[in-house]
C-alpha positions in Angstrom: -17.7 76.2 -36.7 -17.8 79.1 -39.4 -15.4 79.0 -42.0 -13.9 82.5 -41.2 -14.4 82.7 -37.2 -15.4 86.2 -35.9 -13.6 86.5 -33.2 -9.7 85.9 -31.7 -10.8 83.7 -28.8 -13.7 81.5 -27.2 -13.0 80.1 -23.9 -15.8 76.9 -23.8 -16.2 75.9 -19.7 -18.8 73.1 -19.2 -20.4 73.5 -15.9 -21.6 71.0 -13.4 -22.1 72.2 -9.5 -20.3 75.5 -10.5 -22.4 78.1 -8.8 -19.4 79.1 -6.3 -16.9 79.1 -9.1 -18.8 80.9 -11.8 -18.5 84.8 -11.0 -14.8 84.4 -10.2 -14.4 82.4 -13.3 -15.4 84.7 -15.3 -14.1 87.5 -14.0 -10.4 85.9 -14.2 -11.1 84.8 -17.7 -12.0 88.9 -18.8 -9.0 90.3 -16.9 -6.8 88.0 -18.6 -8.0 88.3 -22.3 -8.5 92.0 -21.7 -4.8 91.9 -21.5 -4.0 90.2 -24.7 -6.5 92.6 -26.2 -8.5 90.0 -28.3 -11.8 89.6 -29.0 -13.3 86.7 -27.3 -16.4 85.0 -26.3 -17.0 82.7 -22.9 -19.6 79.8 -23.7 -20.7 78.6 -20.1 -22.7 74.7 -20.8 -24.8 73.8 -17.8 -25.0 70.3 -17.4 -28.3 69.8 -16.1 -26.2 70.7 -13.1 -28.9 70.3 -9.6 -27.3 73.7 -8.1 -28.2 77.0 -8.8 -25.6 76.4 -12.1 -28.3 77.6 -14.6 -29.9 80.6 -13.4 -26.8 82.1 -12.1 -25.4 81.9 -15.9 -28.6 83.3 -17.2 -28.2 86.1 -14.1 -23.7 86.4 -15.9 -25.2 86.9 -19.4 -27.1 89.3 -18.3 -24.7 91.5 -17.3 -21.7 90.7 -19.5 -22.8 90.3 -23.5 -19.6 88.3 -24.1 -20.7 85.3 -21.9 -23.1 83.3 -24.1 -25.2 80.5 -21.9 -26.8 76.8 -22.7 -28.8 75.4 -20.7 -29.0 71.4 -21.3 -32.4 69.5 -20.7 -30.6 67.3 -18.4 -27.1 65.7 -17.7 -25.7 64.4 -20.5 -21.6 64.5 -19.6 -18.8 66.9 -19.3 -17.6 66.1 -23.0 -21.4 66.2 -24.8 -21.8 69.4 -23.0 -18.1 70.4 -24.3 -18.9 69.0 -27.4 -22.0 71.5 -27.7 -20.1 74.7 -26.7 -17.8 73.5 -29.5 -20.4 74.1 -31.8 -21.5 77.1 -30.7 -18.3 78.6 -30.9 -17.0 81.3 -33.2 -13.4 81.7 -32.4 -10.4 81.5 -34.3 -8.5 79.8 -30.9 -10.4 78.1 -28.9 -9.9 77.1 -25.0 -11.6 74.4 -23.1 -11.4 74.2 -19.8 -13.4 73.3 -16.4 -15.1 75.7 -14.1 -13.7 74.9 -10.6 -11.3 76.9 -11.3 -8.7 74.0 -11.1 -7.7 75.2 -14.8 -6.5 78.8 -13.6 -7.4 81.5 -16.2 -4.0 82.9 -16.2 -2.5 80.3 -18.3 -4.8 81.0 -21.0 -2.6 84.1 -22.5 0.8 81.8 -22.0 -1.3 78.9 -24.1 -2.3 81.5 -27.0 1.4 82.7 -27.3 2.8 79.5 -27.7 0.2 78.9 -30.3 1.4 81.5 -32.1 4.7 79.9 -32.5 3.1 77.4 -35.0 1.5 74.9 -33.1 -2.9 74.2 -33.7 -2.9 72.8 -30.3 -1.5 74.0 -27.2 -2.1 71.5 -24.3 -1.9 72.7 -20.8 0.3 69.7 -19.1 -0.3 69.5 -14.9 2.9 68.1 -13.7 1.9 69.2 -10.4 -1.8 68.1 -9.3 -3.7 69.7 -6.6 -6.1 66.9 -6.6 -6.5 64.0 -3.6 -4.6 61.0 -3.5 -7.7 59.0 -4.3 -8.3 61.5 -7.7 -4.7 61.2 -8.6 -4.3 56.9 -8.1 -7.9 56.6 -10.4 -6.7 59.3 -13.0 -3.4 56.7 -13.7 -4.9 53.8 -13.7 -8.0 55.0 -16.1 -5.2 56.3 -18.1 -3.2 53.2 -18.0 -6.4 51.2 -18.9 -7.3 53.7 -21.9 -3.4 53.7 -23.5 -3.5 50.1 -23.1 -7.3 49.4 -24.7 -7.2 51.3 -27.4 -3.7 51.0 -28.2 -2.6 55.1 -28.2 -0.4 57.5 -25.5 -2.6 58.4 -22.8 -1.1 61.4 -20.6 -2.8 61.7 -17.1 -1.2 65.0 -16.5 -3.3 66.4 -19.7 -6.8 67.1 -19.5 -9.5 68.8 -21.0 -7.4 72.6 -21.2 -5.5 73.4 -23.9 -5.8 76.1 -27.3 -6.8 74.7 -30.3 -7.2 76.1 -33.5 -10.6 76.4 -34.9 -9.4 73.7 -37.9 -8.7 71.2 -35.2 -12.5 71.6 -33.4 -13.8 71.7 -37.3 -12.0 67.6 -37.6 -13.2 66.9 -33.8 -17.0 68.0 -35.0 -17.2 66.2 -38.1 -16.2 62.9 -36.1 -19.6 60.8 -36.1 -18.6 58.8 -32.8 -21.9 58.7 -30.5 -19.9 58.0 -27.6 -17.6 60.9 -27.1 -14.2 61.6 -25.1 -12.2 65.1 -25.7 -8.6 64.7 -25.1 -9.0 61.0 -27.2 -10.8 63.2 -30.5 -7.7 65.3 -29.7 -4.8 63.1 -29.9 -6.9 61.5 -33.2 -7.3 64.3 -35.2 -3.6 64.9 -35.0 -2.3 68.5 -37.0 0.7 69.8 -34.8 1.0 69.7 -31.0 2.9 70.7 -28.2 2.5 71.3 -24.6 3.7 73.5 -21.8 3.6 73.0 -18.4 0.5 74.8 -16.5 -0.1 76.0 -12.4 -3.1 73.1 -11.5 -4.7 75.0 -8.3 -6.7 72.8 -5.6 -10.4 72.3 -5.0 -11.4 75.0 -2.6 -14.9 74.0 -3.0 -16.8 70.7 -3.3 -15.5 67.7 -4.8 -14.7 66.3 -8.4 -18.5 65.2 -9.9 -15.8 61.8 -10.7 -16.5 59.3 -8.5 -15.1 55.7 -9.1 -18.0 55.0 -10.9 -18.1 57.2 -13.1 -14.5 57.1 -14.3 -14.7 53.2 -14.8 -18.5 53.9 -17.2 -16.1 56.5 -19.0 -13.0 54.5 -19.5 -15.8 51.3 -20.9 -17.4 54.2 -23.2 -13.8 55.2 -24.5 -12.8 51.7 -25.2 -15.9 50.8 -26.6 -16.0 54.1 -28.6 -12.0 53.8 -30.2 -11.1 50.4 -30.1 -12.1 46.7 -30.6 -9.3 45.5 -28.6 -11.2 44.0 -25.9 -13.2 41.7 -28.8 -9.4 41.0 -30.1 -8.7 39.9 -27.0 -11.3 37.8 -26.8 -10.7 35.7 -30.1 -7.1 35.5 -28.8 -8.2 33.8 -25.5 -10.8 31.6 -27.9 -7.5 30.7 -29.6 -5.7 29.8 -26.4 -8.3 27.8 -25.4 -8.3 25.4 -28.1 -4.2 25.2 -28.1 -4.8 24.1 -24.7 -7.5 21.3 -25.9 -5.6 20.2 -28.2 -3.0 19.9 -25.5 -5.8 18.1 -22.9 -6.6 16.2 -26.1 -3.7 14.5 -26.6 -2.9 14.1 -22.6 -6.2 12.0 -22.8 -5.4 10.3 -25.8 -2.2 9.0 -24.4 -3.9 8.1 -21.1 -6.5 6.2 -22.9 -4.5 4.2 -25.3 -2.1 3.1 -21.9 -5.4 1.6 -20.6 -5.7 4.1 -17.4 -9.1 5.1 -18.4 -11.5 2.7 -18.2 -14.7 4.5 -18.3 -15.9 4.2 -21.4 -16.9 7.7 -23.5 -14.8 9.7 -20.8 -11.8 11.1 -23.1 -14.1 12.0 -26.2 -16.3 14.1 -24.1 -13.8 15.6 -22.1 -12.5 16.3 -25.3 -15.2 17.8 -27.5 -15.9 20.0 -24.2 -12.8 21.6 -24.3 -12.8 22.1 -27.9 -15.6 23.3 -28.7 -15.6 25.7 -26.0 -12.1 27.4 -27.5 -14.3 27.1 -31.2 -17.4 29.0 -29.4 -15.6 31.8 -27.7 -13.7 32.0 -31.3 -16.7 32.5 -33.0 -18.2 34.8 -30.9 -15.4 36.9 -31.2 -15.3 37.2 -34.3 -19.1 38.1 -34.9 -18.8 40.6 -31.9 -16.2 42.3 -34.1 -18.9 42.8 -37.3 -21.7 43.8 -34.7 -19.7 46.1 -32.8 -18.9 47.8 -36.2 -22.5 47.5 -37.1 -24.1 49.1 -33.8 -21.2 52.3 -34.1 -23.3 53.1 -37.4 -27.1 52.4 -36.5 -27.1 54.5 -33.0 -28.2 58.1 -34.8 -29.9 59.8 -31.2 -29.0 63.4 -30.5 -25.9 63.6 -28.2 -27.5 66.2 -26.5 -30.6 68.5 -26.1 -30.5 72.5 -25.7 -33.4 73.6 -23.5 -32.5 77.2 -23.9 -29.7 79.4 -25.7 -29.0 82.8 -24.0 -26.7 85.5 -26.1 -26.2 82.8 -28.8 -26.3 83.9 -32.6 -26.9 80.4 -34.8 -24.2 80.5 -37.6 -24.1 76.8 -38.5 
């Protein structure tokens, strides 16, 4: 991000299987910041989408200067390709949102005004979702999983859309984290929040690119990425287990000094077993801890490759 942003607004929309949504998209997103009267920008990120995603923004830049395009080598994720329209971006407000058009457009002036009031970031809450009962039940329990993993407030009616001040993307760029989640960068970052309640519109077209799969790979990356719970977890089970050998451990004891085993060797190996299986998954828990730490620092790939920048001006 530049340190004195050239324009009011950029709207960043990552795009995977957008080619119906795209025209419409955009032409919402101009009729509504043509009524605010700001200067803006529209980054469109394809995502290696397989659709015609990536000419048809070439084919949008063409004829509209103020959409800039990147084209992606391959599929790298919604939030890498967010996270290079980010960079890109030269706004002093900044929106991100999807391109099905589930975000609708016309909430982006009522997000900028109540940004004005104060607030660097503006989330756009859905208490109503147009999504399927299947995309609703995973959203809350990937949500439920996340609060509880890595130990923070995880809203499932808040996405990706909000406004955000260009201070706030500044913090979320200078994070080093490989593995990479928006709304989590978001909620880390802190500065001062709100949110406002936002129209979510249906999926006319298609369906969410989020299968099961995917959202259960996410949620492991986000845990994995902001917490070391789970390896907490596991030293605390290490530690249950040798309470409860020392518990088996004195059962045995007992039963062996009132002569009711007879095998000889019996009670120490049961013994030893159970203890030094509580030690091992102790110790493993521990050095997972120190290598997890370790592997964050060593992993220094690019988070994503630009095969081609259309109406982009490099300024970083």
């Amino acid at each position: 991000m530049p340190k004195h942003p050239s324009k009011d607004l950029s709207i960043i929309v990552p795009v995977y299987m957008g080619e119906k949504f795209l025209e419409e998209l955009v032409g919402r997103i101009d009729r509504e910041i043509n009524k605010l009267q700001k200067t803006y920008e529209i980054i469109l990120i394809n995502d290696g989408s397989p659709d015609n995603s990536a000419e048809l923004i070439k084919s949008i830049c063409q004829q509209n200067k103020a959409v800039k395009g990147l084209l992606l080598s391959r599929n790298f994720g919604q939030h890498y390709a967010i996270h290079a329209g980010l960079k890109q971006a030269s706004g002093k407000w900044i929106t991100v949102m999807d391109c099905d058009l589930q975000n609708r457009p016309e909430e982006i002036s009522r997000l900028y005004q109540k940004a004005q009031e104060g607030y660097k970031i503006v989330l756009a809450q859905r208490l109503i979702r147009k999504d399927t009962f299947f995309k609703k039940i995973s959203s809350k329990i990937f949500y439920a999983v996340l609060s509880y993993m890595t130990d923070s407030k995880q809203d499932a009616s808040i996405g990706n859309f909000g406004m955000y001040h260009y201070q706030v993307i500044e913090a979320i760029l200078s994070m080093k984290d490989h593995l990479r989640y928006f709304p989590t960068m978001v909620q880390w970052v802190g500065f001062s929040k709100t949110k406002i309640p936002v129209a979510h519109s249906s999926r006319n077209e298609g369906k969410s690119p989020y299968t099961l799969d995917k959202l259960l790979s996410l949620a492991a990356d986000n845990i994995i990425a902001f917490s070391n719970k789970p390896l907490r977890l596991v030293v605390k089970f290490g530690l249950l287990i040798s309470l409860a050998s020392t518990l088996v451990a004195l059962y045995y004891l007992y039963k062996f000094f009132m002569g009711q085993i007879i095998v000889l060797g019996y009670a120490s190996l049961i013994i030893s077993v159970w203890f030094l299986s509580g030690i091992i998954i102790f110790t493993l828990g521990i050095s997972g801890i120190y290598i997890g730490k370790v592997f964050e620092k060593i992993k220094e790939r690019p988070l994503y490759i630009i095969d081609e920048k259309i109406n982009c001006h490099d300024h970083i």
